[in-house]
Every structure is written in structure tokens, then in C-alpha cells.
Residue, then its C-alpha position, 0 to 999 in steps of 0.5 A: x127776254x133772254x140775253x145770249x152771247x157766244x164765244x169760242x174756246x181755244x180747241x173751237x168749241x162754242x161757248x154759249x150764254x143765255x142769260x135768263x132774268x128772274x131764276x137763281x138757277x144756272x145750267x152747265x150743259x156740253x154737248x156734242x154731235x156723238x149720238x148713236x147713229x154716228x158709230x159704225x155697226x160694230x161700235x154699236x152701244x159705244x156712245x152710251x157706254x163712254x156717257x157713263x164712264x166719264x162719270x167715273x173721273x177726271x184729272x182733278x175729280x180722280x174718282x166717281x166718289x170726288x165726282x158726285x160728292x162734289x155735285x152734291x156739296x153744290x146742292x147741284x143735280x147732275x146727269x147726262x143722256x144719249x141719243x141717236x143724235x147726240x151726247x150731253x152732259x150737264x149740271x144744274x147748280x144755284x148762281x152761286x156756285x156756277x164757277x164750281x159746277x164749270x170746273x167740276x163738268x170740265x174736269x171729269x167730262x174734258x178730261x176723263x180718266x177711263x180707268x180700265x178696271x172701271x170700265x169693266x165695272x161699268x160694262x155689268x152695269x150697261x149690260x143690267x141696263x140692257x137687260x132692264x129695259x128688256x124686261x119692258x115691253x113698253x121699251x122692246x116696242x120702242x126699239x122694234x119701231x126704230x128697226x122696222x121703221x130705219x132697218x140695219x141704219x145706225x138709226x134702227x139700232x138700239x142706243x144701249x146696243x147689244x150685250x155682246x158689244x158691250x162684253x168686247x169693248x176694249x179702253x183703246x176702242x172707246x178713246x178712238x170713238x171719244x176722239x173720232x166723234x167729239x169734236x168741239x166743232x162740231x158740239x156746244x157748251x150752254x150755259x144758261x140761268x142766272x150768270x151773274x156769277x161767272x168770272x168774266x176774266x176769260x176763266x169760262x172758255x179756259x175751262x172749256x178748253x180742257x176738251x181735247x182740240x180735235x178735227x171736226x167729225x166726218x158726216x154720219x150715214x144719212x137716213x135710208x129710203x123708207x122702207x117700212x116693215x111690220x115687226x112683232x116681237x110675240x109674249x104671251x100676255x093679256x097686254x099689247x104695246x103697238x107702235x106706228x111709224x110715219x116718214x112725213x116729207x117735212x122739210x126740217x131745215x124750216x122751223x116754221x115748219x117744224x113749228x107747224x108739225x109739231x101743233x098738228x102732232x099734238x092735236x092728232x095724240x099729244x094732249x088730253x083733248x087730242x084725237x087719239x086720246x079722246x076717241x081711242x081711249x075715251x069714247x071705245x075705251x080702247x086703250x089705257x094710254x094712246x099717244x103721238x109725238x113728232x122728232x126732227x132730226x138733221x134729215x128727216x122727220x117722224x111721227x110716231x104712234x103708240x098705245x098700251x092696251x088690252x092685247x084682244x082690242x088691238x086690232x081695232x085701235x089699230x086700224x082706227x088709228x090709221x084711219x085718224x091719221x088717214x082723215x086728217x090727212x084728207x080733210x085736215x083738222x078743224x080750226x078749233x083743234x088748231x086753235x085748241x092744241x096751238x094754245x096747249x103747245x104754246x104753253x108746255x113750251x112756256x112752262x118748260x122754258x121756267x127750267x134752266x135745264x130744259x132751255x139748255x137741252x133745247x138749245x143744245x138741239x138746236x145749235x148741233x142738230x139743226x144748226x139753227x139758232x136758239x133764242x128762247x122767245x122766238x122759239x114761242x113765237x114760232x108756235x103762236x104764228x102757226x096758222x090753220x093752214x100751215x098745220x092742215x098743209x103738213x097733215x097732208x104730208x104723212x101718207x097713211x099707206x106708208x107707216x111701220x108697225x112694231x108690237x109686243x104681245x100675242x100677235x102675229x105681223x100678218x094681223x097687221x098687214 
């Protein structure tokens, strides 16, 4: 049983402890409601390009080379992301050096230098990035979805942004967004693992309190009306990448809701034995990887299809996969599918719980996305309860007829209409 307690730092930000027994591991992981859907249109880009220059150095860590040489003498693996939702950072170390890996992670995030010779450094690498993920097609498709499925909303924008963003970001624009967006009220620290090694003389929340005290953020843009489209980007390839999209009602304030669509998720394209990969791939033949996954955010849900597969059977795996979501919305699934994928969600959850890492950033979720509370045990617990019918009630909510479609390859939107 995970033992969790919280505390607040002097600038508000809160100081959570999951202590996990029987690891040698512990995770550092800060986090704030910063993603990419809380910048303005002309801001686009910025919260990922400030993730990667406070890499560059902190007040007592002056330099990128203090920064990872210091991880790495503590045998620790650290790192960071960017979301639509938020910005987090974190470092995983052993027991032993968790007091370290606290000043380390407060010092160069809390405090960071954002040197402006770095930041034009950094900006070529953002932009190589950008231009990586181009040449991807699996990665453009991914990114037409969130634009023909959220439009001109922050969520339809890209999190890496557009190159000529990335060109004109001056210092004095990033400090505004760092200040206008992280706010310890509204973000977390987590840390999890074995914490028989943190000082318990209030050392913890006072490197914490290195954050800068600031206001609590203003709310961000909420999700838009859904207004599907279809989005093809054409390549001349034998290859396609199709994307779909569906806006279901789910009521994300529920995790047992949540709980419910995720196991009907899993059993339409989340396993092995799921529809799509059992009949998509396996029976027709149609496809070398077909999937499906839901996400929540603060105001919405998603489920979302793909698949990568020869460009001449597209059509047909499109229009089957529609009808898969079309007959599990009609007739619902089968007590043996839920049973089935109940048994497999229940599992990817336990397993990933054996990583410090993983129960952080689910925390991490939890508290800043959904405000939720975020005990390991009871997350599993929601999974184990979910019934028959609580997964055949929230199929029926995704409407076959409303879904965006994006894909990459030698197509044209019409073939999709």
C-alpha cells in the first residue's frame, strides 16, 4: 500500500510523497498546468522550447555540462515533456541520493539561467526537431488529427509549433509566458519511490520554494464545439497513416467513468486481442499496425484511431474501422471482451505501477489535470470495478457519424467523405 502525504511550499506549491515500499528507486517529478494549450496563438511552441532551455542551467548548476554530469554521477535518468496539457520535469535516482536529485531539479528548473546565447543555440535544435518529426509521417498524421479534429484551438496546434515561431522567440517573451503560466498553485511536485532518505527537517519544501511565488494562472481557452474535418496531407508513397477521431460525451469529472472508457478503448484497439488488431490486421490482413487509445483532459474526451498500412487498402480498413466502432456502439461489446480486456488494462496498470516514474507522472495527472486525488491502489481498483455494463453504456456514447479523419499518403479528402 502506498503511504502519501502532502505538504505546501512557501510560494503554494504542493509537496507530494508517495511512498512506495519494496523499491530502491525514487522519483523527483515537478509539474505545472503549462502545456501548449495554455499559450496564446503567437506563442505557439513556447512551452516546449522553455522545457528545453531550463536544461541549460540554474543558479548553482550554471551550465548544461554542471547540469547532466551531476545526474549522471547520481546514476540518475533524467528528463522532461510537453503537453497539451502540461510541462514536467523529473529525475529518477537511487534512495540514496534523493536529497541530491532535489537540489539538482530545484536549482536548474526553479531557478533557470536562460542564458540568451543558449537560447539561440537551442532555437536550431527545436527547429531540427521540428523538422524531424516532418519527415515522419506517422508524426505529420498525428498532428493533422489534432487540427482537423480541434481546428484553429490551442488543442489543434502543434506542441513543437511552427518553425517561424520558434525563429522570433526573444528571452523577454519566454520569462512573460514562465511567469504568466507557472504558477506553483496551480502545478505539483511529486515525489515517489523509497523516501527513507529525505531529510525530514523541512529541507524538502525549502528547495521547493526556489519556484518563484506567483499568482495562479488565468483559466485557458476551453475545448471548441466539435466540428470534425477531413485533412489529407498527399505523399506520393505506397504507405498510408490514417487517423480518426471521436469527441464521445464522457463525463471526465468521473474516474469511474474514465475507468470504463478506458477498458472499452482497449478491447476496440489496445491489445493484441483487441477488435481492430484481430480483424484489421489479423483476419484481412489489412494493416501492419491498427490501434486505439483514449485521453482525458480537464473538459473532454477523446478516442482515437489509427493505423499504418499499404496506401491501396486504406479504404477498406477505413470504412471497417468505422463499422467496428458503429457496431459496438449499437450492440455493445461482449461480456467476454470485457472480461478480456478488464483483466489486460488491470495488468499494464499494475506493471507500470513497478516504475517510480510512471506512478509519478500518473499522479501528476491527476492532481493538475483533473484535480483529482491520486493513490496508486485505488487507481487499480477503479479498473477491477468496471462492469459489463458500465463499458457497453460509454461505447454507446461515441457516435459513429461524428469523427475527424486525417491521413498522410496518395489520397485525396473526398475518398474519405
Amino acid at each position: 500500500m502506498a503511504q502519501i502525504s502532502t505538504s505546501t511550499a512557501a510560494n503554494g506549491l504542493p509537496v507530494h510523497r508517495i511512498a512506495i515500499p519494496g523499491t530502491r528507486a525514487t522519483t523527483i517529478l515537478v509539474a505545472f498546468d503549462a502545456g501548449a494549450r495554455s499559450e496564446l496563438a503567437e506563442e505557439n511552441g513556447m512551452a516546449h522550447f522553455l522545457e528545453h532551455l531550463v536544461f541549460k542551467g540554474g543558479q548553482l548548476y550554471d551550465d548544461y555540462r554542471k547540469v547532466n554530469e551531476t545526474a549522471e554521477r547520481m546514476g540518475g535518468s533524467l528528463n522532461a515533456y510537453t503537453s497539451h496539457d502540461i510541462v514536467a520535469f523529473h529525475i529518477t535516482v537511487r534512495a540514496e541520493s534523493a536529497m541530491p536529485a532535489i537540489d539538482l531539479l530545484t536549482d536548474f528548473v526553479g531557478r533557470p539561467r536562460i542564458d540568451p546565447e543558449e537560447l539561440d543555440r537551442e532555437r536550431g535544435v527545436v527547429i531540427q526537431e521540428i523538422q524531424r518529426y516532418k519527415d515522419q509521417p506517422a508524426s505529420v498524421a498525428g498532428e493533422l488529427i489534432d487540427v482537423a479534429g480541434f481546428g484553429d484551438h490551442p488543442l489543434g496546434r502543434s506542441v513543437l509549433g511552427p518553425e517561424e515561431h520558434l525563429e522570433s522567440f526573444t528571452r523577454d517573451q519566454v520569462v512573460a509566458f514562465r511567469e504568466r503560466r507557472w504558477s506553483g498553485r496551480t502545478g505539483g511536485a511529486f515525489i515517489v519511490g523509497n523516501l527513507d532518505h529525505l531529510d525530514a527537517n523541512g529541507e524538502v519544501n525549502e528547495a521547493f520554494a526556489r519556484f518563484p511565488d506567483l499568482p495562479a494562472p488565468g483559466s485557458f481557452e476551453q475545448v471548441p464545439v466539435f466540428s470534425p474535418e477531413i485533412l489529407v496531407e498527399e505523399r506520393d508513397s505506397n504507405q498510408s497513416h490514417l487517423r480518426m477521431l471521436y469527441r464521445p460525451e464522457i463525463d471526465v469529472s468521473d474516474p469511474a467513468e474514465r475507468a470504463a472508457f478506458g477498458i472499452y478503448a482497449t478491447l476496440l484497439g489496445g491489445s493484441m486481442g483487441s477488435r481492430l488488431f484481430d480483424e484489421i490486421r489479423e483476419q484481412r490482413g489489412l494493416a501492419y499496425s491498427v490501434f486505439a487509445l483514449n485521453h482525458f483532459s480537464s473538459d473532454h474526451g477523446l478516442l482515437l484511431l489509427g493505423a499504418g498500412l499499404e496506401s491501396k487498402k486504406t479504404d477498406e480498413a477505413y470504412r471497417r474501422m468505422m463499422e467496428i466502432v458503429a457496431e459496438l456502439a449499437s450492440d455493445g461489446p461482449t461480456e467476454e471482451e470485457v472480461e478480456r480486456a478488464r483483466a489486460y488494462a488491470g495488468g499494464r496498470r499494475v506493471l507500470s505501477f513497478e516504475d517510480t516514474n510512471s506512478v509519478a507522472s500518473f499522479a501528476a495527472g491527476r492532481a493538475i489535470v483533473h484535480g483529482e486525488g491520486f493513490d496508486p491502489d485505488e487507481a487499480i481498483a477503479l479498473i477491477d470495478a468496471v462492469s459489463h455494463e458500465d463499458v457497453a453504456r460509454v461505447a454507446r456514447l461515441v457516435d459513429p457519424e461524428q469523427l475527424a479523419v486525417a491521413c498522410v499518403g496518395p489520397h485525396e479528402a473526398s475518398e474519405f467523405a
